[in-house]
C-alpha positions as CSV (number, residue, x, y, z in Angstrom):
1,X,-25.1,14.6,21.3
2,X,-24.0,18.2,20.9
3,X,-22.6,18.0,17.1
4,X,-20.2,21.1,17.6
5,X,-18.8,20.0,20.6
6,X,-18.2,16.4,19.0
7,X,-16.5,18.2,15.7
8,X,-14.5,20.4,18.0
9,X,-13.3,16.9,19.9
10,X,-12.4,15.6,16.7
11,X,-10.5,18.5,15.2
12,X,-8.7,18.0,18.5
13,X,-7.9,15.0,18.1
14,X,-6.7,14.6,14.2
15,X,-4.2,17.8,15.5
16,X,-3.2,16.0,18.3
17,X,-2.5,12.8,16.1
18,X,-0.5,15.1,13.4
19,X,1.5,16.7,16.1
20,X,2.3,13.6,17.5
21,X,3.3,11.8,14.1
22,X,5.7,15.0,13.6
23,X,7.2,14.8,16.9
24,X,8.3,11.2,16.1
25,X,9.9,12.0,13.0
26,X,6.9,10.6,10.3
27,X,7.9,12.1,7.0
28,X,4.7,13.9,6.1
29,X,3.5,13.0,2.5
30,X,2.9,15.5,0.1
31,X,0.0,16.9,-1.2
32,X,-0.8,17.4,-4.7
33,X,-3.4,19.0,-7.3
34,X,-4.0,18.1,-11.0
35,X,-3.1,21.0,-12.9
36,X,-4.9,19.8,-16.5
37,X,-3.6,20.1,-19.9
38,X,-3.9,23.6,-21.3
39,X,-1.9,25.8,-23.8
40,X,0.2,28.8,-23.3
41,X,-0.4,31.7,-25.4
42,X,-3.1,29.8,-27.1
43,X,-0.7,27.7,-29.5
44,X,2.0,26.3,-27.1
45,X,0.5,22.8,-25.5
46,X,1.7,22.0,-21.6
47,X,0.8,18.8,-20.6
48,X,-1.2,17.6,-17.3
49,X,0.8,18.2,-13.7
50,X,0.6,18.3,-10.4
51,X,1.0,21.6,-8.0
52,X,1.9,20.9,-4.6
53,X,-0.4,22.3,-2.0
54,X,1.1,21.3,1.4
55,X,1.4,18.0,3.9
56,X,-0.3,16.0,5.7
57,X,0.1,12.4,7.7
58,X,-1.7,9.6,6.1
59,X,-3.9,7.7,8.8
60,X,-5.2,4.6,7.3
61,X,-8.6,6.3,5.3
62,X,-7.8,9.9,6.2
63,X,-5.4,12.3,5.5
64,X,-4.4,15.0,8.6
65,X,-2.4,18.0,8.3
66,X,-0.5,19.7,11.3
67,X,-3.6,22.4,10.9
68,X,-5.9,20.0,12.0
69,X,-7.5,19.5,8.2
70,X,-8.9,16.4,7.3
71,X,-9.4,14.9,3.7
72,X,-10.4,11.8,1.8
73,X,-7.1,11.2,0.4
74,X,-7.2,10.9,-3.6
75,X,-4.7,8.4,-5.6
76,X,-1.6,7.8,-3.8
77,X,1.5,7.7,-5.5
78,X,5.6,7.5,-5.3
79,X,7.1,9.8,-7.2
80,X,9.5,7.4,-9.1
81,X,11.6,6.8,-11.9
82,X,11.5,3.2,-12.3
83,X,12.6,1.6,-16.0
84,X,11.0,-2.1,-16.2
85,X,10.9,-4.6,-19.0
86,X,9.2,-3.8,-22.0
87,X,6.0,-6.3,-22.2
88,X,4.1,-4.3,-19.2
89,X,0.4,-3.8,-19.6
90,X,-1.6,-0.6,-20.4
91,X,-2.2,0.5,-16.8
92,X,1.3,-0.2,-15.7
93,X,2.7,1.9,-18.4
94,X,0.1,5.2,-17.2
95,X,1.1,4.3,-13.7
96,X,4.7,4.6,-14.5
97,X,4.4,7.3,-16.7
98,X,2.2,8.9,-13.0
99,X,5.0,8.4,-11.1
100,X,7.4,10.4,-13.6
101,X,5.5,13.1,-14.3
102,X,5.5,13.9,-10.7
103,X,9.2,13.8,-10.6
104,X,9.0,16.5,-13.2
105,X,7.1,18.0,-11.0
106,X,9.7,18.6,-8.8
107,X,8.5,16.2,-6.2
108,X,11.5,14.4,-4.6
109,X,12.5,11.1,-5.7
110,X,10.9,8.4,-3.2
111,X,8.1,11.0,-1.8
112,X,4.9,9.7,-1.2
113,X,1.9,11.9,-3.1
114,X,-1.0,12.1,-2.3
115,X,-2.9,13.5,-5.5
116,X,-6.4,15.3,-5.5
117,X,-7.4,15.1,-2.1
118,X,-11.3,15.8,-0.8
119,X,-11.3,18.6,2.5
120,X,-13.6,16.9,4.3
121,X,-16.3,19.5,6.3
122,X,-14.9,19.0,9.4
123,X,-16.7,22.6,11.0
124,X,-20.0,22.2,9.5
125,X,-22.3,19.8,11.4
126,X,-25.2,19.9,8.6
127,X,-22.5,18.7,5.8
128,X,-21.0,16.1,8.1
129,X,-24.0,14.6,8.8
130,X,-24.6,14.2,5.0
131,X,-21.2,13.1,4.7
132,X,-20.6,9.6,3.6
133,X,-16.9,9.1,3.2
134,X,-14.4,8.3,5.8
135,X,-15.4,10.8,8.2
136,X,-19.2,10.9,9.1
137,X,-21.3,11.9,12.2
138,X,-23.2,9.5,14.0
139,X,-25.3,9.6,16.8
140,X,-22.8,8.6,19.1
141,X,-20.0,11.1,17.7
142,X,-17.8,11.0,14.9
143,X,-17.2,8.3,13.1
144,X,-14.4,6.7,10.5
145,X,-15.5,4.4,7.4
146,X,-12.1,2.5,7.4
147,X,-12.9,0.9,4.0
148,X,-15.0,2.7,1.3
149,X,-17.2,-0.2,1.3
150,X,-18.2,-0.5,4.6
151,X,-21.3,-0.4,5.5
152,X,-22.8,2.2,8.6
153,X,-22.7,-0.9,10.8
154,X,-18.9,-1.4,10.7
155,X,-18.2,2.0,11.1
156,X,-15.4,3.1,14.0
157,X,-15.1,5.5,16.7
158,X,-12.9,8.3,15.6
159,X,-10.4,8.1,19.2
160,X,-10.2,4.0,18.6
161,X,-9.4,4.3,15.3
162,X,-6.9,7.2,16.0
163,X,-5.1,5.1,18.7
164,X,-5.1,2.2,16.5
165,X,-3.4,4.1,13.4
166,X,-1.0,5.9,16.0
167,X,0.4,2.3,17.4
168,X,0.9,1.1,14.2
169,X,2.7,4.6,12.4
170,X,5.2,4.7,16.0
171,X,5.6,1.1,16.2
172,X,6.8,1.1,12.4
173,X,8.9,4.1,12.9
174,X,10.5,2.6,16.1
175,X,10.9,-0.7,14.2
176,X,13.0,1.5,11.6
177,X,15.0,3.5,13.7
178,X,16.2,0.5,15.9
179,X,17.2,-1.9,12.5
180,X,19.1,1.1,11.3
181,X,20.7,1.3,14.4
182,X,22.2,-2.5,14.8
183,X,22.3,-3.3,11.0
């Protein structure tokens, strides 16, 4: 197997898959990096947040932008502002709390994030034979880990799995379109 010609297939491919998805009319999700706590001018504290750093079409286990990038998406998240009763427990409080600090990050109410994302090294045979996350190469081509604990043995052929995420993203987005249409 020619490793180049198989990551060039599969940039191909994940392009193809993002192109189609915004012909469609998918709402892309948006990306997002962790800015950390810090201070400014030394004495005036700022708190953690988020910078937004593009878009991309979530596909089951990866994350494709229209560039052809792939990534290991990182915590996904709506940016909320949701006010529930006040016995919640100590993770549901830091997820809601999440969910508002990215609204004051200026991320639309609604809008799927997708927060600290891994590029995966798509153009470098040597590092995706290493790989072991969602996207490996194989002998027989690339690969995708659909579940982060699957072993080698369940892993899928990158076109089936594309095709399979494809029907599924246009069948939901038809689905919507045509309830919207005869409410």
């Amino acid at each position: 197997m020619d490793a180049d010609r198989a990551l060039a297939d599969a940039r191909a491919a994940l392009t193809a898959a993002a192109e189609r998805l915004a012909a469609a009319g998918a709402a892309p999700e948006q990306l997002a990096e962790t800015v950390p706590a810090r201070r400014v001018l030394g004495f005036i504290p700022r708190r953690e947040t988020f910078r937004r750093i593009g878009e991309g079409f979530l596909l089951g286990a990866l994350l494709v932008t229209a560039s052809g990038a792939v990534l290991d998406p990182g915590r996904i998240v709506r940016a909320s502002r949701q006010v529930l009763p006040g016995h919640q427990s100590a993770s549901a409080r830091a997820r809601r709390e999440l969910r508002q600090r990215l609204l004051d990050a200026r991320f639309a109410e609604g809008t799927t994030v997708v927060i600290d994302s891994r590029p995966l090294p798509i153009d470098d045979p040597a590092a995706m034979a290493a790989e072991r996350g969602p996207l490996v190469l194989g002998a027989d081509g690339v690969l995708v880990r659909w579940m982060p604990s699957a072993p080698d043995e369940a892993l899928r052929p990158l076109d089936a799995y594309l095709a399979e995420r494809l029907d599924l993203a246009l069948g939901t987005l038809n689905s919507a379109r045509a309830e919207s249409e005869h409410p």
